[in-house]
C-alpha positions in Angstrom: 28.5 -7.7 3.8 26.3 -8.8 7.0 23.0 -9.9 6.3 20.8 -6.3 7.7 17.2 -6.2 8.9 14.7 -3.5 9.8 11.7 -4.5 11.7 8.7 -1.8 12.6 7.3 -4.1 15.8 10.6 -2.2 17.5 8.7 1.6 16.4 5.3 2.2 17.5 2.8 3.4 15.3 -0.8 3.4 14.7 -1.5 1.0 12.7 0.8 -1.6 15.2 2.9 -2.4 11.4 4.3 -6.4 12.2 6.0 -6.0 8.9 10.1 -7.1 9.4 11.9 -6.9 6.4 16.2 -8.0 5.6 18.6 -8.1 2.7 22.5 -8.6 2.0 22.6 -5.6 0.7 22.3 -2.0 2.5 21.1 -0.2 -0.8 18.4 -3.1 -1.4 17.0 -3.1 1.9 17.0 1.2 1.8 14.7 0.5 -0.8 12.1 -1.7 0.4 12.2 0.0 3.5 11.7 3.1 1.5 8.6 1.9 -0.1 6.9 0.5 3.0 7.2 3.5 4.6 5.7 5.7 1.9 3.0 3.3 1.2 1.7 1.8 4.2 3.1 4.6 7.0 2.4 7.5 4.5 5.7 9.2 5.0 7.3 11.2 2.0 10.7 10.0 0.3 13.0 12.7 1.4 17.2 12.0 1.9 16.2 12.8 5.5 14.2 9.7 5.6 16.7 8.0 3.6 18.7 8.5 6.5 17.1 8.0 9.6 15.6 4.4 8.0 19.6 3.6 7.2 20.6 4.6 11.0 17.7 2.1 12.2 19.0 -1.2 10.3 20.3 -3.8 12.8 22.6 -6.7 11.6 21.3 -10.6 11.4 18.2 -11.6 11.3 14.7 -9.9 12.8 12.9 -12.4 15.8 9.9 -14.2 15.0 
């Protein structure tokens, strides 16, 4: 599997989140992308954002 990445600099928000974050694995990277979001964006942990965090990961690496 391709290394994935999900970066919030690409998704404006409030708080102007910097955070970029990448794995091997899809169901690692749901995870930690799932806990940022809860924690530091305040969303809630539904299958809906499940989903719409999965359709936002990008293959390689994120820029520096």
């Amino acid at each position: 599997m391709a290394r994935k990445f999900i970066d919030c600099r690409e998704y404006p928000s409030d708080i102007h989140c910097t955070v970029a974050v990448s794995a091997d694995s899809e169901t690692e990277l749901l995870d930690v992308a799932v806990q940022h979001a809860v924690t530091v964006h305040g969303h809630t942990d539904t299958p809906q954002l499940r989903e719409t965090l999965k359709s936002l990961f990008k293959e390689g690496t994120p820029a520096q």
